[in-house]
Structures are given as structure tokens and as C-alpha cells.
VEXDREN-2710 file (C-alpha; in Angstrom, 1 decimal):
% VEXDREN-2710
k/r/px/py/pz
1/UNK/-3.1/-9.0/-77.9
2/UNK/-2.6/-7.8/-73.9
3/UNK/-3.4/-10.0/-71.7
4/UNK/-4.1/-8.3/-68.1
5/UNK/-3.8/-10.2/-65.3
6/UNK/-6.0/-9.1/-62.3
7/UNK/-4.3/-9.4/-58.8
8/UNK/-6.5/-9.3/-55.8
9/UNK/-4.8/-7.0/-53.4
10/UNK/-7.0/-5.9/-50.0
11/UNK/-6.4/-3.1/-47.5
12/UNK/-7.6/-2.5/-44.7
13/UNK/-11.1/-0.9/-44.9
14/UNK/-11.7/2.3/-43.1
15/UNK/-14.0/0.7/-40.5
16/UNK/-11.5/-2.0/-39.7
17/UNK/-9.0/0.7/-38.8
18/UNK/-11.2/2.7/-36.7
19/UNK/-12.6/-0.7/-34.9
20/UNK/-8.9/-1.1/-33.9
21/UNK/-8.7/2.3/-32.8
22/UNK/-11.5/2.4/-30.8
23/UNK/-10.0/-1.0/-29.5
24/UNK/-6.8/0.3/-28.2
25/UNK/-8.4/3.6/-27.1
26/UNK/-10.3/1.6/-24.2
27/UNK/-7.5/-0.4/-23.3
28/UNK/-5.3/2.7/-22.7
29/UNK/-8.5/3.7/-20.8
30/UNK/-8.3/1.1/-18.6
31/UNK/-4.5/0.6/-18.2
32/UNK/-3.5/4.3/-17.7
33/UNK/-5.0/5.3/-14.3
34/UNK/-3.5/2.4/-12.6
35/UNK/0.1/3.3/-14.0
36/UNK/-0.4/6.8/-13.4
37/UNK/-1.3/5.7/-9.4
38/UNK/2.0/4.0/-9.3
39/UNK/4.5/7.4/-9.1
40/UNK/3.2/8.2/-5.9
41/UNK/3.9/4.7/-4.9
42/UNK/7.7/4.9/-6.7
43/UNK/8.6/7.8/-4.6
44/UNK/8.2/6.6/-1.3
45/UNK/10.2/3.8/-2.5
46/UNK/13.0/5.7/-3.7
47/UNK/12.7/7.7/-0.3
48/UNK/13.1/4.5/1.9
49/UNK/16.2/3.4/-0.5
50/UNK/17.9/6.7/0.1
51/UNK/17.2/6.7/3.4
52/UNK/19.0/2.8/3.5
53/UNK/21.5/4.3/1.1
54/UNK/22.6/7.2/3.8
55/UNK/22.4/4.5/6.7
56/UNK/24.8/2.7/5.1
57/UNK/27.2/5.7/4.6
58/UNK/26.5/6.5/8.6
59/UNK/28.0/3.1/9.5
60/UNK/31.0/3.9/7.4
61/UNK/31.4/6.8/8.9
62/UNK/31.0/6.1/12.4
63/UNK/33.5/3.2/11.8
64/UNK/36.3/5.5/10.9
65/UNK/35.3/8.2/12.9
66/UNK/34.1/6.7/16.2
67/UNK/30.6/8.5/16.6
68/UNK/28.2/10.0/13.9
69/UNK/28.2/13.0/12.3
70/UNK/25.9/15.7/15.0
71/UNK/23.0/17.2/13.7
72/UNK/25.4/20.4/13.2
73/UNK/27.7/18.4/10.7
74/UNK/24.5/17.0/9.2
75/UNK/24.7/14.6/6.1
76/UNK/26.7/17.2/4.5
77/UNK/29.8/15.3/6.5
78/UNK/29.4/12.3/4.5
79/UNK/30.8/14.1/1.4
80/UNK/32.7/16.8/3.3
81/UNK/35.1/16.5/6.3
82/UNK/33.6/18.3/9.2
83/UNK/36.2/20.6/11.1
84/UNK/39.0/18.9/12.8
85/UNK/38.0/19.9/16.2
86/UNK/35.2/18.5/16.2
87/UNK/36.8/14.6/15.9
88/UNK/36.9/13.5/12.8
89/UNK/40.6/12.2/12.5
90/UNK/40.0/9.4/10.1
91/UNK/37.3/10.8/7.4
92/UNK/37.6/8.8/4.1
93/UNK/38.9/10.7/1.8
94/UNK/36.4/10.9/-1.2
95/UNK/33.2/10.7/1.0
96/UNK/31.0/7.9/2.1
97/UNK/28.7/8.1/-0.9
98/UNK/28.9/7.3/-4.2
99/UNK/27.8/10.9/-5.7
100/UNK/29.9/14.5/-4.5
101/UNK/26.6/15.5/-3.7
102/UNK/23.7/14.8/-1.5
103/UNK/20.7/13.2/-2.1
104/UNK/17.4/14.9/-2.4
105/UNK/14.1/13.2/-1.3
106/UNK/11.8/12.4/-4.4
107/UNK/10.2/15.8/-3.7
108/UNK/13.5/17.5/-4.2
109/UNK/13.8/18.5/-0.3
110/UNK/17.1/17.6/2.0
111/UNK/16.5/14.8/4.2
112/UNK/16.1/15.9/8.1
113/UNK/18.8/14.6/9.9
114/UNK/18.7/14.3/13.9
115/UNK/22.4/13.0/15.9
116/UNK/21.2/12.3/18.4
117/UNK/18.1/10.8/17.0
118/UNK/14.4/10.6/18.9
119/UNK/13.9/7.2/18.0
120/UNK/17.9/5.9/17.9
121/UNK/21.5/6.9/17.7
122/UNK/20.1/9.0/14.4
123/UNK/16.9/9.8/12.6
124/UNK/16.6/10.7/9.1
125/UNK/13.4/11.7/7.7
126/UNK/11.5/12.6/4.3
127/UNK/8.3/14.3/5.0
128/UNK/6.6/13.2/1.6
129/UNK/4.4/14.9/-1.0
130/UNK/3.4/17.5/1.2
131/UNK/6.6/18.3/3.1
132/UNK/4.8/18.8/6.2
133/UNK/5.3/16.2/9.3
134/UNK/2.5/13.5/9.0
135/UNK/0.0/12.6/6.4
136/UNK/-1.4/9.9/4.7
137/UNK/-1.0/8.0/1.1
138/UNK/1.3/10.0/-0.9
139/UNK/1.6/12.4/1.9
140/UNK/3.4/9.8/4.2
141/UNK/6.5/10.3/6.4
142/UNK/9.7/8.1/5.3
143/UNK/10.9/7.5/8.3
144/UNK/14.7/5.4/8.7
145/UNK/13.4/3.5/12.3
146/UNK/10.6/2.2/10.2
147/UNK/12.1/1.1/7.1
148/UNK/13.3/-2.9/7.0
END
């Protein structure tokens, strides 16, 4: 004789995987818009860290080269030497930044550079978003006098 043994063995039920569904479903609909808000916000960060980033390079610069680059030279003098004639005996060879090339802004625009600046010795500026001087929210000038 056969003897069959019975084992109890449960899935999950249709309805319980839908409940679960529907579960995660409106916590992605309450998480996502608030993470989606926050690249906006990420940007203007990684503007006013470039922005400290190309400071620093400036110092660098002016300390082996006695004044900073002019507005002419622009920031392209921190990976390039500028002519000779116009002072720049001691340039680091290899550039003052990390990378051979230039930072963009998080909008993938060239920073304005000013020597001599309005608001100091320089000014470097990102104009945000909408690329236009001014503006609010994500739209907001990066400014280097304002950044801390």
C-alpha cells in the first residue's frame, strides 16, 4: 500500500500581491516628487563647488604668477600658459586644476570670468537654469562673492 503524505505548502494569494503593490505604488507616490525637486537643488551646489574649485586654482595662480589671469586670458589660463608677454613667467607646468579641461556649469555653459572683477579682484559667475542674468529658484545666479 502507498501511503501519501500531504504537505501544506502556501503561496502568496493573488490579492496579497496586489495589496503589496498597491502599497509600494503610493509610497513611490509620495517619495518621488520630493527626490525629483532635489536636481535643481544639486546643481546650484555643484555650481558653488566649481566656482570654490576655480578660486582655489586662482590663488595658485596668482601666487606664481603675481596677478590673475585678465579677463582676456580667461580661465582657459589655468590649464594653458597665457603668452609670455603678457607676464606669466612662472606658470605651473600641468595647469592649476586637476582635469586638462575646464569646467562647465551644471547647465553645460562656461563660467563668466571678470579680472578685474565688479565685486573683487575677480568674479566668476554661473547664470543658472536659464542662462540669463537673474532669476529665482532654479533660475538663480551662482555667484563667487556670495558663496562661503
Amino acid at each position: 500500500m502507498v501511503k501519501k503524505t500531504v504537505t501544506n505548502i502556501r503561496g502568496f494569494s493573488l490579492i496579497e500581491l496586489m495589496v503589496v503593490i498597491v502599497i509600494l505604488g503610493i509610497l513611490a507616490g509620495m517619495i518621488m516628487p520630493k527626490l525629483m525637486g532635489r536636481t535643481d537643488d544639486a546643481k546650484q551646489v555643484k555650481a558653488q563647488v566649481d566656482i570654490a574649485a576655480l578660486t582655489t586654482a586662482l590663488q595658485l595662480y596668482k601666487l606664481d604668477n603675481g596677478d590673475y589671469p585678465t579677463t582676456e586670458q580667461g580661465l582657459k589660463a589655468l590649464i594653458e600658459p597665457p603668452d609670455k608677454e603678457e607676464g606669466t613667467g612662472n606658470w605651473k607646468k600641468g595647469g592649476y586644476l586637476e582635469k586638462s579641461t575646464l569646467p562647465k556649469d551644471p547647465w553645460k555653459r562656461q563660467f563668466i570670468y571678470l579680472s578685474p572683477g565688479i565685486h573683487g579682484e575677480y568674479d566668476i559667475i554661473s547664470y543658472g537654469a536659464d542662462g540669463v542674468p537673474g532669476g529665482e529658484d532654479k533660475n538663480k545666479d551662482i555667484k563667487s562673492w556670495e558663496i562661503e
